[in-house]
C-alpha positions in Angstrom: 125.7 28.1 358.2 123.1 25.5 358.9 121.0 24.0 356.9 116.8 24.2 358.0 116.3 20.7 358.7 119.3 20.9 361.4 117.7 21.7 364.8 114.7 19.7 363.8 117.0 17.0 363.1 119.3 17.9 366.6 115.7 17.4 368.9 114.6 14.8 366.7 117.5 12.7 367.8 117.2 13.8 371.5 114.3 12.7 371.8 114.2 9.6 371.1 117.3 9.1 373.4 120.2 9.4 371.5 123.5 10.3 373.2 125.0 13.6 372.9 128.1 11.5 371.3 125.6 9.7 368.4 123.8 12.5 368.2 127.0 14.5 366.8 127.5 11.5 365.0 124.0 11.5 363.4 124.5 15.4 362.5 128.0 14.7 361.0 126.3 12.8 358.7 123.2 14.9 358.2 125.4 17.5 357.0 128.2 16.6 354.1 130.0 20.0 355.0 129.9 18.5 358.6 131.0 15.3 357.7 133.9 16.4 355.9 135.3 19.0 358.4 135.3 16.1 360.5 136.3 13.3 358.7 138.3 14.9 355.7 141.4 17.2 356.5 141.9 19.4 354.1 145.2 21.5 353.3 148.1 20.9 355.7 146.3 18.5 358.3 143.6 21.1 359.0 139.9 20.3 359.2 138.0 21.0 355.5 135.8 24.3 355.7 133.4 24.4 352.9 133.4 27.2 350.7 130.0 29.5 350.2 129.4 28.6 347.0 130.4 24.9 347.3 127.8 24.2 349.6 124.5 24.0 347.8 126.1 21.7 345.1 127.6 19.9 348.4 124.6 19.0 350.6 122.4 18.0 347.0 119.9 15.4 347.0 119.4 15.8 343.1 118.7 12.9 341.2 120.6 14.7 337.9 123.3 17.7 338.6 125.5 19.1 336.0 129.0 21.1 336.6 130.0 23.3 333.8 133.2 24.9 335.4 136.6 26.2 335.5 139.6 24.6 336.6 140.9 24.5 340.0 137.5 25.3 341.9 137.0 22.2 343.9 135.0 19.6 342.0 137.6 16.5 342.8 137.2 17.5 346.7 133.6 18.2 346.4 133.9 14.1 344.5 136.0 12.8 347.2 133.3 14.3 349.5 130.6 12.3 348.0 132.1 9.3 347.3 133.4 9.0 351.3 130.2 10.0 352.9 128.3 7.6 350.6 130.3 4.7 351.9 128.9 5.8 355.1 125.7 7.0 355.0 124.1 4.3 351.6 125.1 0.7 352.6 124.3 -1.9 349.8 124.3 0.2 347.0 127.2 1.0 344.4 129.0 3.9 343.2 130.7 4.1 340.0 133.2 6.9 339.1 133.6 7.5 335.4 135.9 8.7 332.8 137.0 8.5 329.6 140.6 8.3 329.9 142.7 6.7 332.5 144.7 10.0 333.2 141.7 11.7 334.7 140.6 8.0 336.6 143.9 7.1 338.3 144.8 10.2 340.2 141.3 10.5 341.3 141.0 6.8 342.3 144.7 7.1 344.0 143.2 10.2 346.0 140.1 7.8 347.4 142.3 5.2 347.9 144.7 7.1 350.0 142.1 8.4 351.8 140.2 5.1 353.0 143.2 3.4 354.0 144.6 6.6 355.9 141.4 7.8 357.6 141.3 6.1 360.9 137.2 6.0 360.8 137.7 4.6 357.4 140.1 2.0 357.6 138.7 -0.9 359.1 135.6 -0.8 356.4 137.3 -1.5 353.9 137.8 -5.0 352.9 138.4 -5.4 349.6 140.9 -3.5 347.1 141.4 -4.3 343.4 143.3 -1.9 340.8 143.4 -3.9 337.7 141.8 -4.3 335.4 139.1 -1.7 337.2 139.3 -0.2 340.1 137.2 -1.8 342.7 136.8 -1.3 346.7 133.9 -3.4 349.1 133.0 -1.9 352.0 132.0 -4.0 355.7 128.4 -2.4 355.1 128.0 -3.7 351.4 128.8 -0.4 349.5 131.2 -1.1 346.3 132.6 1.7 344.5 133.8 1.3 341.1 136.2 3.0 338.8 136.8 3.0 335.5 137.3 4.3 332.4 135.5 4.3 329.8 137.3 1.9 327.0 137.0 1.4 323.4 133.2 2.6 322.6 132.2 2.3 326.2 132.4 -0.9 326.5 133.6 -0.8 330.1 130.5 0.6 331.6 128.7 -2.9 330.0 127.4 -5.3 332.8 127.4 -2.7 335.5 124.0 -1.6 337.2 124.7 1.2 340.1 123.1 3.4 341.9 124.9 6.3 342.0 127.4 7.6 338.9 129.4 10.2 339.2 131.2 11.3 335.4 134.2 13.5 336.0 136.0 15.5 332.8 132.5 14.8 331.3 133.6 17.2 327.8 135.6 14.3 327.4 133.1 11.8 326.9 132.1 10.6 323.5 128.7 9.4 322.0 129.1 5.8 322.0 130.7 5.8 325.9 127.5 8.1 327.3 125.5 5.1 325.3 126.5 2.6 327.6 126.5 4.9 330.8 123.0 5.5 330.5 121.9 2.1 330.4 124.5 0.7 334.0 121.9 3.1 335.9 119.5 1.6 338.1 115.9 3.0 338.5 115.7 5.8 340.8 119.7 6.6 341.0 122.1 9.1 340.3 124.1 10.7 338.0 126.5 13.7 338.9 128.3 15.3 335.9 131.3 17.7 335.9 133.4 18.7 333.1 135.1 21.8 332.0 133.6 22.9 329.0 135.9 22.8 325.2 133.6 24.4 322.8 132.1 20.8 321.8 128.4 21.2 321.0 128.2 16.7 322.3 126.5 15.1 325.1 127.9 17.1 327.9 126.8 20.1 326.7 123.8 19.2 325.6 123.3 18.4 329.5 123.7 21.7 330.7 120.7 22.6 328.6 118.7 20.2 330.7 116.5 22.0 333.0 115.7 19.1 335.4 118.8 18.9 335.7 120.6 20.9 339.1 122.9 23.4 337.3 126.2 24.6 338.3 129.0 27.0 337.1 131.7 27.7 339.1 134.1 29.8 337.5 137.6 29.9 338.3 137.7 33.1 339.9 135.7 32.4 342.8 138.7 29.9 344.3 139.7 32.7 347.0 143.6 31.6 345.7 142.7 33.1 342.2 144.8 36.3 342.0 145.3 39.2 339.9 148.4 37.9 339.0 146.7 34.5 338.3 144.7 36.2 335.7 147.1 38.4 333.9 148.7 35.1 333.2 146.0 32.9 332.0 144.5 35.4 329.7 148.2 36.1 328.5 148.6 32.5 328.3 145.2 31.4 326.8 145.6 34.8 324.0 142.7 36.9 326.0 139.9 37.4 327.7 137.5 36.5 324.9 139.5 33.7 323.4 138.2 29.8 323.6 140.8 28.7 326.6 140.1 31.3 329.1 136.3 31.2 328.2 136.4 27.1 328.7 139.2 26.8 331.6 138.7 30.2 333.8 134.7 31.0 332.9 133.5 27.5 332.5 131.9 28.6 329.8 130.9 27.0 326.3 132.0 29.7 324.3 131.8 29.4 320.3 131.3 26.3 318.8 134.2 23.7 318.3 134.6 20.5 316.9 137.0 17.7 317.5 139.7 17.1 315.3 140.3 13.1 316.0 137.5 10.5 316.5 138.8 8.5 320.0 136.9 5.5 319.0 139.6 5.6 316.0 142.5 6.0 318.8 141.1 3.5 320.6 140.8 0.8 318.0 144.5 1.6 316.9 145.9 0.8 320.7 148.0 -2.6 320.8 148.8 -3.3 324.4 151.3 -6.1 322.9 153.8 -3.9 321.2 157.0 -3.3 322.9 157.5 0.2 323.5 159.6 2.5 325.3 159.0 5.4 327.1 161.5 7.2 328.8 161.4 11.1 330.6 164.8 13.2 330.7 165.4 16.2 332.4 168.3 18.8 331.7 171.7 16.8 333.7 170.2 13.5 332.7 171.5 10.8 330.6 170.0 9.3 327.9 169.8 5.7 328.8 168.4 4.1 325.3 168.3 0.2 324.2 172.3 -1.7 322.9 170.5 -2.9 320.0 167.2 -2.1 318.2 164.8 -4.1 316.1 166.0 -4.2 311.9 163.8 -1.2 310.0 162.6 1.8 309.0 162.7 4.8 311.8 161.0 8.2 311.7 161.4 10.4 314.4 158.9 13.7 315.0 160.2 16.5 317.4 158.1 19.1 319.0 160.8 21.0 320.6 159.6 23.1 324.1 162.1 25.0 326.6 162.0 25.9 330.3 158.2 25.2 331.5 157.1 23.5 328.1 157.8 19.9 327.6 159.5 18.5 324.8 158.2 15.7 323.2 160.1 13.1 320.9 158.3 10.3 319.4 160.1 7.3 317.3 157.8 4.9 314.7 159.2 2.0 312.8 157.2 1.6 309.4 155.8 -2.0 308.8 153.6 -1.5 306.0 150.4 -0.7 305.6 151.4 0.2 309.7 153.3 2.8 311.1 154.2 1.7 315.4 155.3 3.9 318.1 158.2 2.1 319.4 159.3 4.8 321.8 158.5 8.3 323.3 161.3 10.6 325.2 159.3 13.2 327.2 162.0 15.7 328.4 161.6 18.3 330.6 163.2 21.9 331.0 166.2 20.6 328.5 167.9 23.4 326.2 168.2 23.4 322.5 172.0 22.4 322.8 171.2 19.3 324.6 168.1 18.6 322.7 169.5 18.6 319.2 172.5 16.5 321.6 169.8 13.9 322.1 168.3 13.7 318.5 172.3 13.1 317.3 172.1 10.2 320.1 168.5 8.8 319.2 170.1 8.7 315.6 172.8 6.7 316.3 170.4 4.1 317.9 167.6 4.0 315.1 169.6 5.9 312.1 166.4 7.4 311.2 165.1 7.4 307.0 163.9 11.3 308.2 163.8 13.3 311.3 160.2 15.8 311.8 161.6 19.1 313.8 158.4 21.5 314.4 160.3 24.5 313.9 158.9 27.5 315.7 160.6 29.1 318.3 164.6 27.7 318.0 163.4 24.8 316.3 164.6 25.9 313.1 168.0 27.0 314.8 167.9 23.0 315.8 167.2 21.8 312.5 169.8 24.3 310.9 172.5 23.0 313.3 171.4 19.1 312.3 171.9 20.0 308.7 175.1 22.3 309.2 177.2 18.6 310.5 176.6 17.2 306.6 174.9 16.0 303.6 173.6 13.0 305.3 172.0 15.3 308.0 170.9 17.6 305.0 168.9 14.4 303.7 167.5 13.1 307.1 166.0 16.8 309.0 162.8 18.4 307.4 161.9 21.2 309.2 158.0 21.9 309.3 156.9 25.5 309.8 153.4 25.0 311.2 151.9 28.2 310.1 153.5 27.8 306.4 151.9 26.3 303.0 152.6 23.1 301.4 152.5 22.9 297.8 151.6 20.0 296.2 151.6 18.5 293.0 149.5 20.8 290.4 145.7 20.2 290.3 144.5 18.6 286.8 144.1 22.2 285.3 147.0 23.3 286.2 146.1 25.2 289.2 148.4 24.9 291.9 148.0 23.2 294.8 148.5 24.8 298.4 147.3 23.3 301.5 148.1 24.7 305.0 151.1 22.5 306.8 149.6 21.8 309.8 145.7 21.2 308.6 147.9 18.5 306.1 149.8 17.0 308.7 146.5 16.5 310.9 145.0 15.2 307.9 147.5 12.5 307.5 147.1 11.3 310.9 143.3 11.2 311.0 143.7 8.6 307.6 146.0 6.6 309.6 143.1 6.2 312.5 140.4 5.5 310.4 142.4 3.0 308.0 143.7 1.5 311.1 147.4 2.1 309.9 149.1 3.4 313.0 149.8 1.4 316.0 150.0 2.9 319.2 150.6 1.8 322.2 148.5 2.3 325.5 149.3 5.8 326.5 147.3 7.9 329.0 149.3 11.0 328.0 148.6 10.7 324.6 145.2 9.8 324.6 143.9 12.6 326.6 145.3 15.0 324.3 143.8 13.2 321.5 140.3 13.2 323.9 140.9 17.4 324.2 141.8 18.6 320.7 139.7 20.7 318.8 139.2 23.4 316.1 137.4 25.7 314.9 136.4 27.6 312.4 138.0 30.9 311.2 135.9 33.8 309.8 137.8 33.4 306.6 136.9 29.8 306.3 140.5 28.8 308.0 141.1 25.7 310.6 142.2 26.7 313.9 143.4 24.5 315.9 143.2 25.3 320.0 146.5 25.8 321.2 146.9 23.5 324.6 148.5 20.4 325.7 149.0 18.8 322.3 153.0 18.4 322.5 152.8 14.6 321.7 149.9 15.3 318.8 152.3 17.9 317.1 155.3 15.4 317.4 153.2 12.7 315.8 152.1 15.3 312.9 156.0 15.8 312.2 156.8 12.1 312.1 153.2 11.6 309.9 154.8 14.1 307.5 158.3 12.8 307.9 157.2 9.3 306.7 154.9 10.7 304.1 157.2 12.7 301.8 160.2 10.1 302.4 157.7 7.1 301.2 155.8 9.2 298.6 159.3 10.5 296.5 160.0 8.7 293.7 156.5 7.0 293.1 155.4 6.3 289.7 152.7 8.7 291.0 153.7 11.0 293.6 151.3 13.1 295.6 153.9 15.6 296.2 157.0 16.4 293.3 157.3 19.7 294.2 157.4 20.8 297.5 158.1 23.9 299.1 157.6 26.0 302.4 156.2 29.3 302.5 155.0 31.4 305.0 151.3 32.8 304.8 
């Protein structure tokens, strides 16, 4: 379909002598759904057909549009659109591409990459390519794209003035990083927003309220691909129709109110690019290639055991007091129990761990029970943490006792390590964009609830939080916790 101003645009050119050839040309670039199906292939080598309800948002001239959407409806193409047919079409001007953590940046960045230097009509323009420490790519005609994340408090974005900004995984964004955005904005330009919405009543939603603003909201079910199938198991997987997850991820919509459990300006300032960490990924028939000889101290290891299509995350800190550092993290990937509580024996005899964290829903607690059934020393070491159990403390001053829900506790501990600035982490894309995404809310009994998601690495740090805690706390003049004991609710 074409737009109105096409035929006008067609004579327009004719007229004043234009070749059929440039004329084409012209009209490519008149159109963005044009310009893509001629420029752009799209799956398996064939030319890219705009979908109907892409190409409003695609042929926009808006100063301010906002994407509230599901997953997996086209937003990165309809961003690799833009961002190619500016480089054409708006010479000496800039573009940046934002995020807030370099897991949504890189892939996205890789994708333009790839497609300037493989695009024959592309390839010669560009003339100038820099990865670190932004991303950075010049142009023949004087148009600069930029991409970058957003950094501690948004202090990336400082000393930039664009003219166009496009923020991708915009729910993601916090306060202080929108802050700076705002003000590397020319006069006059751009700003493009897309995010999937995650219950947070911040920024990004606050933007979709905007009514200058061009609004979108593409759920996931227009993507002709989406199936039956495809939703019988995302409202399985996400616990309904009606819960948070599908509302968010399928609906694109904001749902009930959330809030988020960790501050990332806290993450951020606890990242040490200088430690020396580890990281390592194992899948089922692979060894576990791990370091002769290891640094003198104190080990805790926390375990979120997954099987088949979860991951598996094991993370390893050495306690330096006040700090607690990540030295190491073993992501491992469709591994059984028998080989995971295999690999915890292994990790053991490398850092003979003070205690061992072992999340144990699911086979966990067969895991743990194995651990403990090869001695007294493994009896000592493994602490098995039912999520959904209580904690009981020491008594209250009255008397009263003191119960606390396990995992509320655990993420407790963890958000006094961030604000204290007591755990050291090291720069980890995976991690942080699950810190970024986590959020809870509010029961109608007055309970937590935490959004179930990708938060393997966050529930392997709450085991090793824990794990440290009761093993440093026991035998204190004072003790926060004498007693303890698991229950479930």
């Amino acid at each position: 379909m074409r737009s109105p101003h096409y035929e006008r645009a067609r004579r327009e050119l004719k007229t004043r002598g234009f070749s059929d050839d440039a004329v084409r040309q012209w009209l490519n670039l008149h159109e963005r759904a044009r310009f893509a199906h001629a420029y752009l292939p799209g799956a398996k080598g064939r030319p890219w057909v705009v979908r109907g309800y892409q190409r409003k948002s695609l042929e926009s001239y808006a100063l301010r549009k906002v994407h509230c959407d599901g997953r997996d409806v086209g937003k990165t193409a309809e961003i690799e659109i833009i961002a190619a047919w500016a480089m054409v079409a708006c010479p000496d001007t800039e573009m940046l591409i934002a995020t807030q953590c370099e897991n949504h940046l890189f892939p996205l960045m890789h994708r333009l990459v790839r497609r300037f230097q493989t695009t024959p009509a592309f390839a010669p323009s560009l003339v100038e390519l820099r990865r670190s420490p932004s991303w950075f790519l010049r142009f023949s005609n004087g148009f600069v794209l930029w991409g970058r994340i957003a950094g501690p408090r948004g202090m990336n974005f400082q000393g930039l003035h664009v003219d166009w900004q496009i923020v991708d995984e915009a729910q993601e964004m916090t306060e202080n990083s929108w802050g700076e955005l705002y003000q590397a904005l020319n006069g006059g330009g751009r700003r493009w927003v897309y995010g999937v919405p995650n219950g947070l009543r911040n920024t990004f939603y606050r933007m979709t309220r905007i009514p200058d603003a061009e609004q979108y909201n593409w759920p996931s079910t227009l993507n002709p691909d989406y199936t039956p199938e495809k939703d019988v198991e995302l409202t399985l997987l996400y616990g309904g129709k009606d819960s948070p997850g599908y509302l968010h991820r399928v609906l694109g919509l904001h749902g009930s109110p959330a809030h988020a459990v960790f501050n990332l300006d806290h993450y951020q300032e606890c990242v040490d690019d200088s430690i020396d960490f580890l990281a390592l990924t194992v899948e089922e028939q692979d060894p576990l290639d791990l370091p002769g000889a290891t640094e003198p101290g104190e080990y805790y290891l926390g375990c979120d055991l997954g099987y088949a299509r979860d991951p598996s995350e094991f993370v390893v800190f050495r306690a330096e007091p006040p700090h607690l550092t990540n030295v190491m993290r073993l992501h491992l990937r469709g591994v059984n129990y028998a080989r995971q509580q295999e690999i915890i024996v292994e990790l053991d005899a490398a850092y003979d761990f003070r205690s061992i964290g072992i999340d144990c829903g699911n086979n966990g607690r067969a895991v743990a029970h194995n651990l403990m059934a090869q001695g007294p020393l493994w009896c000592e070491k493994v602490r098995a943490f039912e999520f959904g159990s209580a904690l009981e403390l020491e008594p209250l001053p009255d008397g009263r006792p003191d119960r606390r829900p396990m995992k509320t506790f655990m993420t407790e501990l963890l958000q006094r390590h961030l604000a204290d600035r007591s755990v050291v982490f090291p720069r980890l894309p995976d991690r942080e964009t699950q810190y970024a995404s986590h959020t809870y809310s509010i029961g109608i009994g007055g309970q937590v609830l935490f959004e179930k998601g990708n938060d393997h690495i966050i529930d392997a740090d709450r085991c090793a939080a824990l794990a440290h805690y009761l093993d440093t706390q026991r035998g204190t003049a004072t003790p926060s916790i004498g007693r303890m004991r698991l229950e479930g609710f």
